[in-house]
N, C-alpha and C positions, 0 to 999 in steps of 0.2 A: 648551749641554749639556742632553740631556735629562732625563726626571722619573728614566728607569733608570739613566742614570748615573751621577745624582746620587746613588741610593742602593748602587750599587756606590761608590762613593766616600766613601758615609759609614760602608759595612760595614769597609773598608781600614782607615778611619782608628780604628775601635775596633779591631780587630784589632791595629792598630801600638800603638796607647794602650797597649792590655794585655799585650802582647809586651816591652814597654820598661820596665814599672815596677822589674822587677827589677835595672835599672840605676841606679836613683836610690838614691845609697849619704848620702843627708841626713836628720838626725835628726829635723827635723821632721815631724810627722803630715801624712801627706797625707789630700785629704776622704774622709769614710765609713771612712778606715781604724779597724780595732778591734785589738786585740792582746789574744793570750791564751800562756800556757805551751806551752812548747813540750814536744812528749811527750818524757816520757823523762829531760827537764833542766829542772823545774823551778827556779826561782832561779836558772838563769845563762844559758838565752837564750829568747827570744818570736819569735812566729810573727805575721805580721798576715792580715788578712782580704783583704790584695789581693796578699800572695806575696809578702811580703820578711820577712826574717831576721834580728835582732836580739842581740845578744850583750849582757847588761847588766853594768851597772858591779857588782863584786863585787873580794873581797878572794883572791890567788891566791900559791901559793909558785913560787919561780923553779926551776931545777933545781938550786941552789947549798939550799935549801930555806929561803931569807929570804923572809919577806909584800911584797908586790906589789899595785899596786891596777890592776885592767882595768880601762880608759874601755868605756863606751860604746859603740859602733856599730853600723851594720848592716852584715852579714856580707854579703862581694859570691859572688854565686853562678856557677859556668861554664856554658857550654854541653855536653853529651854528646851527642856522636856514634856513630850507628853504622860497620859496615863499611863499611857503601859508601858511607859520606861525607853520610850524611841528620840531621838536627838529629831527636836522642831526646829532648830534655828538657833539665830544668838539675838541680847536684847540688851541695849545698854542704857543704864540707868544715868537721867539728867533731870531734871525736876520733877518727871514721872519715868518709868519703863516704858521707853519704845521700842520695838521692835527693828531692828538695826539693818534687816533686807531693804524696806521698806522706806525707812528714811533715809536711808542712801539713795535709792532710787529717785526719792519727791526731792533729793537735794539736788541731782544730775536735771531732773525734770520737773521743774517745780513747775510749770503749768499743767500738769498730767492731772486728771479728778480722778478719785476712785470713788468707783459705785459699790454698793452693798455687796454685791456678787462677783467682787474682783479683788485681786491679791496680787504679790511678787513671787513669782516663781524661781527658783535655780533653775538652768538650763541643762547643766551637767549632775543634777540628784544632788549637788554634793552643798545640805543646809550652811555649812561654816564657811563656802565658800561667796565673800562676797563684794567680790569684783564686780564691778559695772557693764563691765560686756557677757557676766553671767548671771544674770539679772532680769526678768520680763516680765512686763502686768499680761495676764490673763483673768481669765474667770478660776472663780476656784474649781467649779466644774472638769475645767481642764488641768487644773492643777494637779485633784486627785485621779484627774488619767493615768499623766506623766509621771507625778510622783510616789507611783507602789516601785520604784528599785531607787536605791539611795547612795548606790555606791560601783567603783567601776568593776570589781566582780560581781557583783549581782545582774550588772545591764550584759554581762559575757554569758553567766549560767543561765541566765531566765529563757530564749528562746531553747537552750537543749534540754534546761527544765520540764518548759512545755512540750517538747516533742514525747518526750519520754512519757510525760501525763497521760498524753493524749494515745500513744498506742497503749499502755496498762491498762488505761478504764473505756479503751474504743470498744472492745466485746459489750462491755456492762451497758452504753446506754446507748449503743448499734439495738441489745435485743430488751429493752427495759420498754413498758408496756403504759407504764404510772408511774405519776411525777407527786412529789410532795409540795404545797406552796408554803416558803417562808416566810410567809408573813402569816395566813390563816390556817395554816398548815393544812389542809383540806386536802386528798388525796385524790389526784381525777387521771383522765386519761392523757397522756403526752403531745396530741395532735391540740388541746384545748389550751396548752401555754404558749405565750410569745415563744418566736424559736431564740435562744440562748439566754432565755431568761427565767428566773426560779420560782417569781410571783405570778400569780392566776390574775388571768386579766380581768375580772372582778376588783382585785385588791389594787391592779394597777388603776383602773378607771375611780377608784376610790380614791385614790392620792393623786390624780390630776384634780378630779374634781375639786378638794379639798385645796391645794394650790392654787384653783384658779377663784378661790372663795376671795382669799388672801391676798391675791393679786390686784397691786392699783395703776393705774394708767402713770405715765408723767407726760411733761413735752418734749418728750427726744426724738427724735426722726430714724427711720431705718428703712431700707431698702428690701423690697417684697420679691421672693424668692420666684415667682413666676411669672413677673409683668416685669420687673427689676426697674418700678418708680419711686422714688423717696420719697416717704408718706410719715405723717403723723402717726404716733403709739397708737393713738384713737383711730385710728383708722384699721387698724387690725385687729383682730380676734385675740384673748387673752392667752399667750404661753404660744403663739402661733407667729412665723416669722413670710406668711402668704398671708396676702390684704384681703378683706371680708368682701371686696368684689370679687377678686379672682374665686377663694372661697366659694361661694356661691357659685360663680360659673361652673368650679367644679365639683361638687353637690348636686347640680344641677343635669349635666353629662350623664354624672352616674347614676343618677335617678332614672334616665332614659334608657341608659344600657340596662338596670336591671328591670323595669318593665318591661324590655321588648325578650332578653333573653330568661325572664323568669326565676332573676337568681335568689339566695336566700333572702337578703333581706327586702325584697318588694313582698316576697310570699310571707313573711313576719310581721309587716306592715298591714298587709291584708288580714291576718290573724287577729293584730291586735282590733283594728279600727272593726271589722267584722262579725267574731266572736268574742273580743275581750280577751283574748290570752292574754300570760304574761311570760309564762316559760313553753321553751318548746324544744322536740326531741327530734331527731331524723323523721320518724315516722309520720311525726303527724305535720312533717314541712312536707313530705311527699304526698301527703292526704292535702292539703293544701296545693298544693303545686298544681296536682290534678283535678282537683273543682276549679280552679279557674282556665287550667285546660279547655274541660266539657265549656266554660262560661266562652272561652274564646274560639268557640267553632261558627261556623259563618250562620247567622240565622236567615238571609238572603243569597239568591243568586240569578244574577241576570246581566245579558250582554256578555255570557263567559266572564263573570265578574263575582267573587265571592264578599260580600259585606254583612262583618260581624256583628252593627249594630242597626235598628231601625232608623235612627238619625243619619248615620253615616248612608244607607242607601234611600233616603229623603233626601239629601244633599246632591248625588248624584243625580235621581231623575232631576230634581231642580234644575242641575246646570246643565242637561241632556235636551229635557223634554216642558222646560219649563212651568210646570205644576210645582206649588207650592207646596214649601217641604211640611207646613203644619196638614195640609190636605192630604199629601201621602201618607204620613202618620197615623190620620182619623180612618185611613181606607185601608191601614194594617191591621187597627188594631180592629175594625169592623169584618175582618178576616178574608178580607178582599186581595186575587191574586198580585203577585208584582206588574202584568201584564196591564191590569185594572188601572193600576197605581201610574203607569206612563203616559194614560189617556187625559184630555182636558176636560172640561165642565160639556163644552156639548157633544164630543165621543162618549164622555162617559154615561149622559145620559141617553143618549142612543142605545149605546151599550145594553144599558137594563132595561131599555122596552123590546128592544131584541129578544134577551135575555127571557125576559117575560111572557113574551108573545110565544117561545117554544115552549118553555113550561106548560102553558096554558095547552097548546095543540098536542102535549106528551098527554097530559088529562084528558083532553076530548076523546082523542082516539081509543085511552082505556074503558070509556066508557062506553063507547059507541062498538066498542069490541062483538062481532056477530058470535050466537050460541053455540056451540058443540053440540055433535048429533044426541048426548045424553040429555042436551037440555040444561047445562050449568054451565 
C-alpha cells in the first residue's frame, strides 16, 4: 500500500470515527468529550462537544399526575432522509423533532440568530458527523455549494470526475452553435446565454425580478461593496450588496461611456424613446448606430473649431466674442454665416448696409449696361 493510500485510508477512518459516535448510547465520558445545556432545556437535557445527547436524571409527573424519577441517558438519535433516498442528517426527538446539527450548535452558541436564509453546515460532507469543530452557520446558499460530495471518496473522485467530463464533451460544446434554456426551453444562439449558465437571460431576469417583488427590507446594517460604509438595508437597492449612491454613480459613468462611445444600449435607448421599438436585431442597431452618426457630424465650423450643435457654437462665440448666445441662434437660424454670428449689434449692422449698398451697385450697373452693336 502506498504513501496515497495510506492517507485515503486514514481520511475513511476519521470519517467513519465521526459518523458513528452518535451511536454509542453509554454514559460514560468519552475522551475530549465536554457537556454544556442544552438550548432551550436547561436542567433536563445536555448537549456534548462530539454530538451526542443526554437527558438527565430529574424528577417528572406521569400522565396519572404522580412524581416519577427519569434515569439518566443518552438520547439515541435517527437518521433523516430526503426524497430521493439521500441521508440529510440526524434529528432527535424531545418534546418535538429537532434537528440535532442545529441544536448542538445554539447549545455551543446560544447567542448566535439564525436568519431565514442560514443553516448548519458539516464541514467535512460527512451529515452524521456532529462534532462541534465540524459544524458552521452559513447561508444555505453556500451550503448547497459545498454540499454536492458527502463523503471522503467522492471529494477524491470528483476533481478527476471532472477532468474526464470535461475532455469527453470538450469537442461537443467547443463546436455547438445552440443552446437549450431549461427553464423556457427556448432554443437560441450560445453567444445570447450567461457564459456557464443553462437559463436565457430572459428567464433569468424573470426570477430576479420576481424575487425582488418578494423581498422586504429589515434593520440590519452591511457594508457596500464599493465605498465599504456600513449603511442601513434601506440604503441599498434590493438583492444588491453596492449602496444606491455608489449605484448611481456607477450607472451614471456608464451612461457616459456609452454615449460617447456609441455602445449598444445608448443606441436602444435611442430606439426606444425615438421610434418606440421594443425588440431589436444586429441590423437594425447598425441602422441606428449610424443615423446618429450622420446626427453627430459637426453642423459648424469656425476658428479650426468643429461644433456639432447650434447651442454649443452660440456658447462659444458667447465666451469669444461676446454676442449673446439667443442672438447667435436667431442669426443661424435666419441663415446668416458663422462670420455674421461673431459680429455685435453695431458691426453687424454696418455689415448689412454694406452689404446692401453693393447689391444695390451689382443692379445699377446691370442696368445701365451699354448695347451691343446688334442693338440688344
Amino acid at each position: 500500500m502506498n504513501e496515497h493510500s495510506n492517507n485515503i485510508f486514514e481520511r475513511r477512518q476519521i470519517a467513519d470515527a465521526g459518523s458513528k459516535i452518535y451511536t454509542n448510547l453509554n454514559l460514560e465520558d468519552l475522551p475530549d468529550e465536554k457537556w454544556v445545556d442544552a438550548f432551550g432545556y436547561d436542567g433536563i437535557y445536555e448537549v456534548s462537544s462530539l454530538g451526542r445527547i443526554k437527558s438527565l436524571q430529574r424528577e417528572a409527573n406521569t400522565r396519572w399526575g404522580t412524581p416519577r424519577i427519569v434515569e439518566e441517558k443518552i438520547l439515541k438519535q435517527s437518521i433523516r432522509k430526503a426524497k430521493n433516498g439521500r441521508i440529510d442528517g440526524l434529528i432527535v426527538s424531545l418534546d418535538k423533532s429537532k434537528n440535532s446539527a442545529k441544536f448542538i450548535y445554539q447549545s455551543f452558541y446560544p447567542d448566535v440568530d439564525f436568519k431565514k436564509n442560514e443553516c448548519v453546515m458539516h464541514i467535512n460532507k460527512d451529515c452524521l458527523d456532529n462534532k462541534i469543530e465540524n459544524l458552521k452557520k452559513v447561508t444555505r446558499k453556500k451550503s448547497k455549494q459545498t454540499d454536492m460530495v458527502k463523503s471522503v471518496r467522492t471529494i477524491i473522485a470528483t476533481p478527476k470526475n471532472l477532468e474526464k467530463a470535461v475532455e469527453t464533451n470538450k469537442e461537443f460544446y467547443d463546436n455547438r452553435t445552440h443552446k437549450e434554456c431549461s427553464k423556457c426551453g427556448i432554443v437560441d444562439v450560445v453567444e445570447n446565454f450567461p457564459n456557464g449558465v443553462s437559463k436565457c437571460q430572459k428567464c433569468i431576469n424573470n426570477y430576479v425580478v420576481e424575487k425582488r417583488k418578494n423581498y422586504k427590507y429589515s434593520n440590519d446594517k452591511k457594508e457596500c461593496n464599493k465605498c465599504g460604509i456600513v449603511k442601513l438595508d434601506k440604503e441599498f437597492p434590493k438583492l444588491d450588496n453596492t449602496c444606491k449612491k455608489c449605484r448611481y454613480e456607477i450607472h451614471k459613468q456608464y451612461q457616459i461611456e456609452q454615449r460617447e462611445t456609441l455602445g449598444d444600449w445608448y443606441v436602444k435607448e435611442y430606439g426606444k424613446y425615438t421610434y418606440g421599438y421594443s425588440e431589436f436585431t444586429e441590423k437594425l442597431i447598425d441602422e441606428l448606430r449610424g443615423e446618429l452618426k450622420e446626427k453627430r457630424k459637426p453642423k459648424h465650423n469656425y476658428d479650426g473649431k468643429n461644433f456639432r450643435t447650434t447651442r454649443d457654437f452660440a456658447k462659444y462665440i458667447f465666451k469669444k466674442y461676446k454676442v449673446p448666445i439667443t442672438t447667435v441662434e436667431k442669426r443661424i437660424y435666419e441663415g446668416r454665416t458663422e462670420y455674421e454670428c461673431t459680429l455685435n449689434r453695431k458691426q453687424f449692422v454696418r455689415h448689412n448696409l454694406k452689404k446692401a449698398r453693393e447689391e444695390k451697385n451689382v443692379i445699377t450697373e446691370y442696368k445701365h449696361e451699354p448695347l451691343n452693336e446688334t442693338g440688344t
